[in-house]
N, C-alpha and C positions, 0 to 999 in steps of 0.2 A: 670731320673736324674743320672748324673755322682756319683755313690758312693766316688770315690776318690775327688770330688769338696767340700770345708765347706758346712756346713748348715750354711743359713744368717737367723739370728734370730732379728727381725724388734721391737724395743722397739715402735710401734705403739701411745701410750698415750703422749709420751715424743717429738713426730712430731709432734701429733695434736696441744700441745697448743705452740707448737717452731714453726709453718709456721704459726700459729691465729695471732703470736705476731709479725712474723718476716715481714709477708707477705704485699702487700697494701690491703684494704680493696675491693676487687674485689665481684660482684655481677652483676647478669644476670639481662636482661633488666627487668624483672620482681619485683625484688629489693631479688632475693635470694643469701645470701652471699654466695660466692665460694673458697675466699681466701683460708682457711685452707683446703680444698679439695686437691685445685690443687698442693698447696704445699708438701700434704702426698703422693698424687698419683704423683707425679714428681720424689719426695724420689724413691718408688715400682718403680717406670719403668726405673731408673737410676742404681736400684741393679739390678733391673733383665736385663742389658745393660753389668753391670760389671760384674757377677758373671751366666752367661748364659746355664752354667751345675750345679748349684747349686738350691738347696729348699729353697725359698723365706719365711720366715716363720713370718705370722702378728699377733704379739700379745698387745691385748688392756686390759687396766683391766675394772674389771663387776663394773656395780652398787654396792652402798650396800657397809657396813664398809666390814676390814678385822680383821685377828687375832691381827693386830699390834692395834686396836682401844681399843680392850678387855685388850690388855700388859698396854696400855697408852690412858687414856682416850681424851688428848689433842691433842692427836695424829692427826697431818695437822688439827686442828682446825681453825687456822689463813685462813686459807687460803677462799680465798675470793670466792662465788658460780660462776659454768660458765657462762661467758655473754653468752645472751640468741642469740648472734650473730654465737658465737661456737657453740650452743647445735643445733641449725637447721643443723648445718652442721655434726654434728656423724654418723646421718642415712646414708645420701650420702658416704661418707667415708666408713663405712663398708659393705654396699652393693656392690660398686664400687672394691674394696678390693677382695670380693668374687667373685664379675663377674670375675673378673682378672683369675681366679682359683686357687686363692694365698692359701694355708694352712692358716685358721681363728683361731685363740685361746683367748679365753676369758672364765677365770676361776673364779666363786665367790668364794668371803671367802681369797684371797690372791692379792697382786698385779701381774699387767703385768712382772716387775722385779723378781718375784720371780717363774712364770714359765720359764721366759726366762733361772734363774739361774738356774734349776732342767734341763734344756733340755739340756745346756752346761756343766752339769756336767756329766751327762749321756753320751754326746758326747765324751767328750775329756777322760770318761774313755774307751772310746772304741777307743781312739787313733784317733779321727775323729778331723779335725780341724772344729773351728766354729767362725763365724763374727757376732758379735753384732750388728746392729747398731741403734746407740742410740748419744742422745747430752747430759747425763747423766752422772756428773761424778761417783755417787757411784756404776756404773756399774765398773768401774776400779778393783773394788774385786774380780771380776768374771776372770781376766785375768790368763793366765798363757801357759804354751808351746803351748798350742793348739788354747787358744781363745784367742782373740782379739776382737778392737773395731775401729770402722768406723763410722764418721761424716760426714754424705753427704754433711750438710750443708756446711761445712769449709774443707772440701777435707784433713779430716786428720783421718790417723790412727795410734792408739796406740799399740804396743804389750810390754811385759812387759819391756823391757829397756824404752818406749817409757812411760808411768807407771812412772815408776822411775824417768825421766829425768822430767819430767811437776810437778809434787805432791814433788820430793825429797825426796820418800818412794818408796818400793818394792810394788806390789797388795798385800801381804798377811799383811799389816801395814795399809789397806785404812781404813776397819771399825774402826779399833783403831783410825784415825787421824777423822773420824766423829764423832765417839764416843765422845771423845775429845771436839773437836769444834761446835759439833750439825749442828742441819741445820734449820733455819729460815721458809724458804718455807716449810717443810715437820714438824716444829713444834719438833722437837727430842730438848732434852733439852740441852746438853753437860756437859760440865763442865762451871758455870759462870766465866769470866775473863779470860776466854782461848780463845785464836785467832788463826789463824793460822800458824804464827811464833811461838806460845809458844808452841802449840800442833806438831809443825816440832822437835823443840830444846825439848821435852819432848822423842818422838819415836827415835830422831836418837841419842841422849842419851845414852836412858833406857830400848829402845825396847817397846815392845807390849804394851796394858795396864796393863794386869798380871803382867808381869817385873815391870811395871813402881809403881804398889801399892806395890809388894814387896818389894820395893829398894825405899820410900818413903823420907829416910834419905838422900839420895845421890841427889835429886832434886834441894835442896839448891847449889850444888855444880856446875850448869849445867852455861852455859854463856847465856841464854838468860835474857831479861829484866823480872826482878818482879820475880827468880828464889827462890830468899831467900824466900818467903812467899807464893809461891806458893804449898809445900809440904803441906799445914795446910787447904790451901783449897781445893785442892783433896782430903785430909783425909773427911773433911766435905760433899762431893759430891759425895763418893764413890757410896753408891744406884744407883744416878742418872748415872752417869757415865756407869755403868754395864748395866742398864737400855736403855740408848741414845746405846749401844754396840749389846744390842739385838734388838733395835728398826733397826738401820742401817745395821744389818745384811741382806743379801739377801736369802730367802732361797731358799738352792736347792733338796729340799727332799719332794716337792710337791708331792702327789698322782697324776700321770697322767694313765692315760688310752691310751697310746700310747708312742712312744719311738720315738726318733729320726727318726730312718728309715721309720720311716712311715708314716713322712710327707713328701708330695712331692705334686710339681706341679702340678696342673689340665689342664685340657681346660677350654678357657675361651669363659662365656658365651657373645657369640657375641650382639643378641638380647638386651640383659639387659644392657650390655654399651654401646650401641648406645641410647638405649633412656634416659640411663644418662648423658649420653656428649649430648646430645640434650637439656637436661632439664637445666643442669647447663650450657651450652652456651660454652661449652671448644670446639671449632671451630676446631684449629689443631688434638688434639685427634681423634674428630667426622671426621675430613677429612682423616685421616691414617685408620683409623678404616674401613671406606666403600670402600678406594680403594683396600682392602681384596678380596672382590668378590660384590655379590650381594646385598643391604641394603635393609630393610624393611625400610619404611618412614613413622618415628616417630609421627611428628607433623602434617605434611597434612596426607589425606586419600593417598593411596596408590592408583597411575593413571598406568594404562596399557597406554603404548603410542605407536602413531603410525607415523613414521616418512618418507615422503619419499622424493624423489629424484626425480624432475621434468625436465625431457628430452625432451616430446614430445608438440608439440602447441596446441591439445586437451587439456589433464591436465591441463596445463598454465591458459589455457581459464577457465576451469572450476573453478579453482582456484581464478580467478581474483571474478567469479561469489561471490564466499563466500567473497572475500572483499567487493565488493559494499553494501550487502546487509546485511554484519556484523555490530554491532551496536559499534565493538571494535575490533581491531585487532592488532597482537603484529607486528614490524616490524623490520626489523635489515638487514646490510652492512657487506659484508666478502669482505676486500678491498687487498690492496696489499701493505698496509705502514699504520703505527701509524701517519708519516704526515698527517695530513687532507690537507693539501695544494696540495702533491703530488700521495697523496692515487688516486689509482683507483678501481672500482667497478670489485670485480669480479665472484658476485656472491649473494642471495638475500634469507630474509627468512621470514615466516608471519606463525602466528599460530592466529584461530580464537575461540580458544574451546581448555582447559586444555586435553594435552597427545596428540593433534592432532597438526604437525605442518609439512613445506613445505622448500625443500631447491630447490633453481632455481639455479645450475651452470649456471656461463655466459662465465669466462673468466680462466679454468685453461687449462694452456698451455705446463704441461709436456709431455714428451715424451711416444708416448702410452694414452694419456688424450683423452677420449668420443668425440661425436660429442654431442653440447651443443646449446640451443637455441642463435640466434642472440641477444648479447648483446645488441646493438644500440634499434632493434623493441623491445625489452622487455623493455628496461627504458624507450620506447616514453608512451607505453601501459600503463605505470604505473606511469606516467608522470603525466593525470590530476586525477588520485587518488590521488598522491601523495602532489600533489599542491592544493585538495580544502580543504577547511580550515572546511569543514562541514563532515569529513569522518574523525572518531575519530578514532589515532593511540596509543598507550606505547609502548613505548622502554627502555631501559637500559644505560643512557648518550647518549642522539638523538642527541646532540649536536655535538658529531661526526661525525652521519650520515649526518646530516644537511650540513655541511660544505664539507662531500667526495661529498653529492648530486650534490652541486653546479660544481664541475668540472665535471658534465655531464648534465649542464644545468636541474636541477630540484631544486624549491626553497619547502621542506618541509613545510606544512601548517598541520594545524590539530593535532597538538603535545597535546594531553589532559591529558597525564600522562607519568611520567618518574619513573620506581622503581628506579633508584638509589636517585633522590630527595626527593622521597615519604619516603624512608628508613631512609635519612638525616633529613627531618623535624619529624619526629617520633622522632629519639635520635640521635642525632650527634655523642652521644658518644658508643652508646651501638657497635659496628663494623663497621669494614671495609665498604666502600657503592656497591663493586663491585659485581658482578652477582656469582662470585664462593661462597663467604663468605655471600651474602643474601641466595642464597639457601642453604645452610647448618644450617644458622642461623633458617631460614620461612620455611623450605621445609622440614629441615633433608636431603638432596640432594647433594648426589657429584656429580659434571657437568663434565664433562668432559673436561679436562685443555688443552690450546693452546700444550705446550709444550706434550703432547701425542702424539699429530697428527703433529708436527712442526720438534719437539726437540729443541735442547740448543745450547745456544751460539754461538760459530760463521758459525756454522754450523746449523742453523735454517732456515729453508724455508719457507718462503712467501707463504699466501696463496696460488696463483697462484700454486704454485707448488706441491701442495697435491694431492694424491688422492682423487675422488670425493669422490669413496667408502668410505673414514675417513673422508674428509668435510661435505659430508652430514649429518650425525648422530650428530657431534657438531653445524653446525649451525640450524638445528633444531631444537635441543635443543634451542640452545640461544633463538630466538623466544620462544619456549613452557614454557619456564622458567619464562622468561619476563615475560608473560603474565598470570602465578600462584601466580608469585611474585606480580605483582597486583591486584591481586586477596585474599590474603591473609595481604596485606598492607593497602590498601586504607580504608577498616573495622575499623583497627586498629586507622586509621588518622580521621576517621570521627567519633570514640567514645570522640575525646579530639577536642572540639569546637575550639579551637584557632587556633590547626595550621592548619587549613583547608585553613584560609586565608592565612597564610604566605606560603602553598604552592601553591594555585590559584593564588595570589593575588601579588606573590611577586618572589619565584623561580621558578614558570615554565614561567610564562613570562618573564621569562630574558635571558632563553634559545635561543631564536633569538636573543637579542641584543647581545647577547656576540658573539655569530658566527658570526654579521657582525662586531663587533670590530677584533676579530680573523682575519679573511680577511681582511678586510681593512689593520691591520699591519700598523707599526710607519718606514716612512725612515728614513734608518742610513747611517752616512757618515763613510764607510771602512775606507776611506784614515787618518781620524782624529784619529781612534782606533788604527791604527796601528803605527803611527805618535807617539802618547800616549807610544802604548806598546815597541816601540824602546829605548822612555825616562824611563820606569818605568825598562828596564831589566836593564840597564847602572844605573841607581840609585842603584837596588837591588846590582851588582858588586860591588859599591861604600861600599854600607853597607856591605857587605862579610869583605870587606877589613878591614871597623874598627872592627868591629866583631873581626876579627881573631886577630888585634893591641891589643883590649880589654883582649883577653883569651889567647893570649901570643902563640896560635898555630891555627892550620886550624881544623874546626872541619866541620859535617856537619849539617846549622842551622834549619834541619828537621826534624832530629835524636832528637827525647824525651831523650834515654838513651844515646847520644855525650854530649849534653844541657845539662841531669841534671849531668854527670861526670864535668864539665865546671865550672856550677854553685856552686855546692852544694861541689866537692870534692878539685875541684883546687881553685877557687875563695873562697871556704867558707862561700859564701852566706847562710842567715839564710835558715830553710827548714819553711816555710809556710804550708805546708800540705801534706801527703800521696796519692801516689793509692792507691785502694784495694789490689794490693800485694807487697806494705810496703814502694815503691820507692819513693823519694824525686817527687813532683809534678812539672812540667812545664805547666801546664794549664796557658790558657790567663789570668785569674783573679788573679794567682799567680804570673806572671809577671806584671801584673800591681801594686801590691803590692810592688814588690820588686824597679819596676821602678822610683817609690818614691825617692829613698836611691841611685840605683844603675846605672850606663850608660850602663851595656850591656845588662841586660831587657830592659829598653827603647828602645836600639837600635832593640833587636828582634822583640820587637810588631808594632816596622817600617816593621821589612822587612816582617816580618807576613800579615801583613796589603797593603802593597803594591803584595806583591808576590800572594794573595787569588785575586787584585782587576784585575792583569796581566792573570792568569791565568783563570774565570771567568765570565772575562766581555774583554778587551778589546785583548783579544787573540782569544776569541770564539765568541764573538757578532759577527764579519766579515764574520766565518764559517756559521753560521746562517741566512744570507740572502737570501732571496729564489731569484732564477735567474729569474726567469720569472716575482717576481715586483721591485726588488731593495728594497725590506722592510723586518723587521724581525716578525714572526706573532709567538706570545705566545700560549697558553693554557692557557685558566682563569680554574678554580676549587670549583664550587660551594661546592662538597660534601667533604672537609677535616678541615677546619678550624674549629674546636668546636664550636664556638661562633655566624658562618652566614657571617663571613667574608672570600671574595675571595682572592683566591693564586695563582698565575700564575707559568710557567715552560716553560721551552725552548721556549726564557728565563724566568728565574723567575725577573718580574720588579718590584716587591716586597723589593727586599735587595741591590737595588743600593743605596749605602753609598752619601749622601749629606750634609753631615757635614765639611767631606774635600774637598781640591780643588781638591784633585786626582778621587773622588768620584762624583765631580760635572761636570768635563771635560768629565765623559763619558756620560751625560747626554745632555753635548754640542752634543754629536754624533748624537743624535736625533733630524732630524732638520726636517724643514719644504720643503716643495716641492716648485718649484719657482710659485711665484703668490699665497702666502700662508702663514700665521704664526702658529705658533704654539700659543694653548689658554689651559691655565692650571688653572681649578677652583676648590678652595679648601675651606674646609669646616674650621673656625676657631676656633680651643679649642672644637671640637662637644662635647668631650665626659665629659669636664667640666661642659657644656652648659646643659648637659643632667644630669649628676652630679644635677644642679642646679634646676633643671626639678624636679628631683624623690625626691629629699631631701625636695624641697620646704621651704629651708633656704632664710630666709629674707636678709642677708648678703651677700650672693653668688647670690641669684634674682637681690637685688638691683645693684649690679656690671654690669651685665651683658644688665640687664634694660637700666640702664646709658651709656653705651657704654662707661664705664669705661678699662685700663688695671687690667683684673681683679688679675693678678700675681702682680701688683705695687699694690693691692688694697689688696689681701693675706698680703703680705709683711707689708702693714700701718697697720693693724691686729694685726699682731703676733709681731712685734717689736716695736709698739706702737710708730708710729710714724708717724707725716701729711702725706696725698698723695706726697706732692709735695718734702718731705724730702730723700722717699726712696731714698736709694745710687741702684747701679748698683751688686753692689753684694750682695743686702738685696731683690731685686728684684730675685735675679738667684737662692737664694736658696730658696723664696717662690714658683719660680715656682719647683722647687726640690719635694716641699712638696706638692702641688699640685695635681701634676702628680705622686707622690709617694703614696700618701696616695689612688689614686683612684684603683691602681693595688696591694692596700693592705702591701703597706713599714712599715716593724717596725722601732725602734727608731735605734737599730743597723744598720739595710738597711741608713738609714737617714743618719746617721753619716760616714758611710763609703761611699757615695756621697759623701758629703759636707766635709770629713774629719774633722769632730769635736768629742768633746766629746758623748761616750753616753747621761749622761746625759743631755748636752743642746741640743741635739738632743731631745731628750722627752721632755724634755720645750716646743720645738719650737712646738713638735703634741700636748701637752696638751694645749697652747695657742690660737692654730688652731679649737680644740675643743672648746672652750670657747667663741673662735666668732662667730663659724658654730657649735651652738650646733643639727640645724638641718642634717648635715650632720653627727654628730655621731648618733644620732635618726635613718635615713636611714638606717646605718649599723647594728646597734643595730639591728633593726627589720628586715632586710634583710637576716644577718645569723638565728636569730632564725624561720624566715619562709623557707630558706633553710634546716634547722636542721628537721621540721616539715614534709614538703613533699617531700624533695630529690631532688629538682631542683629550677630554678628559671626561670622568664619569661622576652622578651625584651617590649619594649614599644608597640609591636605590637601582642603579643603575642607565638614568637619562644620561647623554650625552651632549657635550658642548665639543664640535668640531673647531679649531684654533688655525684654518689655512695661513695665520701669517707668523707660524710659532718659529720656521726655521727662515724667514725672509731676512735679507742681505742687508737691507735695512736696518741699523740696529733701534730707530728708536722705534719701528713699527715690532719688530721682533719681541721688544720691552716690553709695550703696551701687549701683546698675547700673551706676556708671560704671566705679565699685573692680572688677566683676564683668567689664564689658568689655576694663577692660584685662588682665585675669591671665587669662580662660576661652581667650586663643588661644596663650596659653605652657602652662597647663595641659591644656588639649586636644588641644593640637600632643604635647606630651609621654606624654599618653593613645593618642594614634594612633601614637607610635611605638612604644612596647613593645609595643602589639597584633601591629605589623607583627614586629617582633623574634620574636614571639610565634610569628608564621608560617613565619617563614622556618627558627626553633632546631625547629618542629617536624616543619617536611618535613622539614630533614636527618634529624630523632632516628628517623622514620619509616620511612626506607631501609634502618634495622637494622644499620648497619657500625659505632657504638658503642655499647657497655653505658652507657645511663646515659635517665633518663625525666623529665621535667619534672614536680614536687612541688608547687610553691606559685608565685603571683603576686603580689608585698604593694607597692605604691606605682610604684617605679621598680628592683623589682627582681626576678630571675628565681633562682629558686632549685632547683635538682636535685640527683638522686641517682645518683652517676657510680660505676662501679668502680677501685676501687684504682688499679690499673695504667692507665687511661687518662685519670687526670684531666688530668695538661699539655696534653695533646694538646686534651682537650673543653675546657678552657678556654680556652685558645687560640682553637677553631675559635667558640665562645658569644660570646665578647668580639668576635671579629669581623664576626658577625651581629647582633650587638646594633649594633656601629657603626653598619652599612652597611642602618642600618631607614630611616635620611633623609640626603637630603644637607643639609650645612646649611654657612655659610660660616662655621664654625668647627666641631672637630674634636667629632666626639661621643665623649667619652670614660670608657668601660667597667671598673670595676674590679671582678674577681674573688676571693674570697675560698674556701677550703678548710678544711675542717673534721670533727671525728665531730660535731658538733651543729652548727644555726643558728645559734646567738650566734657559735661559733668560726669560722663561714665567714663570717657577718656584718663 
């Protein structure tokens, strides 16, 4: 340690319960809470980021009363015992602390504060400067030329002006102004009737407390409120006061058995925090940790591995041998593009037994690159492995592979496990699903990362372009990994009976249809997008124009800080709400507020909204066509969505806007091929339908039974009035409440829809209650069996994990509950279109219709049928789509037809 650096002295007690309280309620898949861990140990590695010649120094206070309990017996009496949420988390905290090689101090008989104060006073008489840091104000005492204080949390440091300027006392005035005003949390009694404005107008007065009882007479005389009568009750509280003066004092005359100098930094013990960032799940930590050097692995047993590099057609062969006759083999693609359309193979890998796995170069072509076996005879060879459906593979998203296979003529068959789905029906939530962040998670295992052997950015090479020597070692791995990874999952998925089906039975067979939607790809018509994006950039100029009319000068409408100078300084527009570092907000929600009232928000979330739909969709949808079909081909995304619902990317067909007409025109883009329409079948209300399912409310059954509008049927409900009465706006805001209530709207969410009052906003849910008392029943019992076991389940059995359902927090606690009750109508509703998914694609597969599945987007199924057999395929769709669940109300499918999307839509 640099002698001339501070000593940072860590008020350690004072983080633990500031990250317990500040933090979300985080917890490893196991259900061990982590929050306040990661928040202490984020503090620790943030000082030791800033202060990197300096002694980190952690001090916690012990068990067990102090001297101040003996002074005062009520001493933090109040104060409420740790939830027992905190108290699992101390041990981790202070072992992790130590492994770190931080200086540990925990003293009985005194608090953490009052070693801290003996080690800073020690310091600064020795001319040493020293940092506290602490979120603490009665450390303020402790300040003066040498020490200071630091709040990681709020990036602020005090030194004594800094003291002065926030309190409006010097530090040698702080005990006096607690003494004074007491402190609530820590139970010190004060003076009664004194606040902090009368205990400010008392010190900058009269001075100290001493001063202040000596000069008792001169109180009366002082300008704060309740001065005249406040002399009489100081006289009367004097004890207490002297008392509250020594209880707040900090002391710095500890007995220690060490001096400043002689804390300093350790080594830290590598071993002991790698198996606690294993144990508590802190993935980043655990990944910086092992790319140090060598890791021991924590969680699995420790494999010797054997990885090699397959050149000659002996090996090969022999190699093929352990496939045949393997009962499991992991399998994996080293291609030449993240396209699966335009990826080609350049290279192959299989492991058939943990630690032992195989890399077959086929196709690297740098300069100086090996002589490698013939690509073409290695995929023919591997061709009918590859293809029979009776020679069980895992992989790591085969979905991939499946699709590069096909542009070398091999249709993958035999897919019996995927770790990344395996990993996703386990916990959606518990991490990330890819191969780096499972092994780290399952393995304890740093992999070794693309960007090692690749590098960054625009200088990054293509497989093809590596060395074997660096390809071989990672794609080995990949394979060996794979095949650990299911080996350590699959245990895990067969202890919890349920999702065994939903990943048999539901995500792994959907793995092929989705790679034939993938391939197949929706044609787009260029010339219409671009057609489009001519009229939307000539609009957006338009709106520039009034813009600038509006604000009386040119600004630029993308600039947060031009905008909020605009709004907020020139216009004077109200401020609606803060960033985090104190600027007037421009957020969308805040210009929709303001739009209300005002025409140049209006005008912004025009050119917002056109300028995201320009650049997004109808500027880059044309970039996207692949040349060799004239179609755009997505990525579907089984493992992200929490709930089992799919998301697409390049493009995402997920968030094309169909509300406007700017939004629906680019759905015109999606047309059909000639001799062909487009067939778009969607699920109606599923997730009400399923609502009405779980609740098993007589009132939402009968609706739905009837083939009633069950929003007009809400509506006659709640506003008490015949079917045939509803107006058109008593109908729009039933369905408000509807669909509000099932994603967990309060009465304020309600209101701010429908712009009404709070209050008849709550009417309108408590009248909703009162008809559907079965559906407050569901809820009821849905959160407190959430609260119960920490998740919830869909109608088929997936699970959504809720780590933050019984957090101390109550608005985070809320939000899991809103999450509890929608994840098993939306999941339910997610597992049935997959099913639907199954069922429209065996039939399409038996080849007796022209027509192939194009797109997935929400709750709806869209293809590309021939002329002549659309009644018929729609018919037989609509009835597959039904008959995906049984449910005690009718799932009902509606079909649409069309030459584009919008028009089948």
């Amino acid at each position: 340690m640099d002698k001339a650096a501070p000593i940072v002295l860590v008020d350690g007690s004072s983080y633990v319960f500031r990250a317990f309280h500040a933090l979300p309620m985080l917890t490893t898949s196991d259900g061990l809470n982590t929050g306040a861990v990661r928040g202490v140990i984020s503090m620790m590695r943030r000082l030791l980021a800033d202060y990197p010649d300096s002694p980190v120094v952690a001090i916690f206070d012990a068990k067990g009363k102090t001297f101040r309990n003996d002074m005062y017996s009520e001493y933090k009496a109040n104060r409420p015992p740790m939830p027992d949420e905190l108290r699992e988390q101390i041990e981790p905290i202070h072992a992790v602390v130590k492994a770190m090689g931080l200086p540990f101090l925990c003293v009985e008989g005194v608090e953490a504060d009052d070693v801290i104060g003996t080690l800073a006073r020690r310091a600064s008489e020795q001319g040493r400067d020293v940092v506290i840091s602490t979120g603490d104000k009665d450390m303020a005492q402790l300040v003066n030329k040498h020490v200071s204080l630091v709040n990681t949390m709020t990036e602020t440091v005090m030194d004594e002006e800094g003291v002065e300027k926030k309190f409006g006392i010097p530090p040698s005035l702080i005990i006096d102004f607690l003494a004074l005003m007491g402190d609530k949390v820590d139970n010190i009694p004060g003076v009664p009737g004194v606040g902090e404005k009368t205990a400010l107008g008392l010190l900058q007065g009269l001075g100290s407390l001493e001063s202040i009882y000596e000069s008792l007479d001169k109180v009366a005389e002082l300008s704060f409120r309740g001065a005249k009568t406040m002399g009489a009750k100081l006289e009367a509280q004097k004890d207490m006061a002297f008392l509250s003066y020594e209880l707040a004092t900090i002391k710095t005359d500890v007995a220690l058995e060490y001096a400043p100098g002689d804390l300093i930094n350790g080594e830290q013990d590598r071993e002991t925090l790698v198996e606690w960032f294993t144990k508590l799940e802190f993935r980043g930590w655990l990944d910086e940790l092992l790319g140090e050097g060598e890791a021991p692995a924590p969680v699995a047993e420790a494999i010797d591995t054997e990885y090699v590099v397959v050149t000659e057609q002996a090996d090969f062969d022999a190699w093929m041998d352990q496939l045949r006759s393997a009962e499991l083999f992991a399998f994996d693609t080293e291609t030449t593009s993240l396209d699966y359309m335009e990826a080609r193979i350049v290279g192959v890998s299989f492991a058939v037994e943990a630690g032992k796995a195989a890399y077959v170069p086929l196709a690297h072509d740098y300069l100086g690159a090996p002589e490698q076996l013939d690509r073409d005879a290695i995929l023919s060879a591997l061709k009918p492995l590859l293809e029979d459906p009776q020679v069980a593979k895992v992989g790591q998203n085969l979905k991939y592979d499946a699709n590069v296979l096909v542009n070398h003529d091999i249709s993958l068959r035999g897919i019996a496990y995927d770790t990344m789905l395996e990993s996703y029906v386990l916990d959606s939530t518990a991490t990330r699903h890819d191969m780096d962040s499972l092994a780290l998670k399952y393995l304890g295992q740093k992999t070794i990362k693309f960007e090692e052997i690749a590098g960054k950015g625009a200088k990054q090479l293509t497989f093809n372009q590596i060395k074997v020597e660096e390809a071989g070692p990672y794609a080995a791995e990949d394979a060996d990994i794979t095949l650990r990874l299911h080996q350590a999952l699959w245990p895990k998925l067969e202890e919890q009976e349920s999702l065994v089906p939903v990943f048999r039975e539901i995500e792994l067979p959907l793995v092929p249809v989705l790679s034939r939607i993938e391939r197949q790809g929706a044609l787009l018509s260029s010339e219409m997008l671009h057609q489009q994006s001519s009229e939307l950039g000539a609009r957006l100029e338009e709106l520039k124009t009034e813009a600038y009319g509006l604000a009386g000068q040119e600004f630029n409408l993308g600039s947060p800080k031009q905008l909020g100078e605009i709004l907020f300084e020139k216009l004077e527009l109200p401020v609606i709400k803060k960033t985090p570092k104190g600027a007037p907000s421009t957020a969308e929600d805040v210009l929709v507020e303001l739009a209300l009232d005002y025409p140049l928000p209006k005008l912004l979330l025009e050119y917002r909204s056109l300028s995201k739909l320009k650049s997004t969709y109808t500027d880059k949808l044309p970039e996207m066509v692949d040349p060799g079909t004239g179609r755009v081909h997505t990525s579907y995304h089984q493992a992200v969505a929490a709930t089992g619902r799919l998301s697409s990317s390049d493009p995402n067909l997920q968030n094309i806007p169909i509300r406007t007409e700017e939004g629906r025109r680019i759905r015109q883009a999606f047309i059909a091929p000639a001799g062909y329409k487009v067939v778009a079948a969607d699920y109606s209300q599923i997730e009400l339908r399923i609502m009405a399912h779980l609740s098993d409310d007589p009132g939402l059954l009968k609706a739905f039974q009837e083939g009633q509008d069950v929003h007009k049927a809400t509506a006659s409900e709640v506003f008490e009035v015949g079917l045939d009465e509803v107006s058109g706006d008593q109908r729009r805001k039933a369905k408000a409440i509807n669909f509000g209530l099932i994603y967990g709207m309060s009465a304020f969410g309600l209101a701010k829809q429908l712009h009404l009052g709070r209050n008849e906003a709550q009417q309108y849910i408590d009248r909703y209650f009162e008809r559907y008392p079965g559906v407050a029943d569901y809820m009821d019992r849905t959160r407190e069996l959430a609260r119960e076991q920490g998740y919830v389940e869909t109608l088929f059995g997936r699970r959504l994990y809720l780590p933050e359902i019984n957090a101390r927090n109550k608005m985070r606690a809320q939000a899991a509950e809103r999450t509890a009750i929608n994840a098993p109508m939306q999941g339910s509703a997610a597992d049935i279109i997959k099913k639907a998914m199954l069922s429209v694609d065996s039939w399409l597969e038996q080849g007796s219709v022209d027509a192939r599945m194009i797109m997935q987007v929400h709750d709806e199924l869209v293809l590309e049928v021939a002329n002549e057999q659309v009644d018929s395929v729609c018919e037989e769709l609509c009835q597959r789509m039904s008959d995906a669940a049984s449910l005690s109300v009718p799932l009902l499918v509606e079909a649409g037809v069309g030459d584009n999307w919008d028009e089948a839509h």
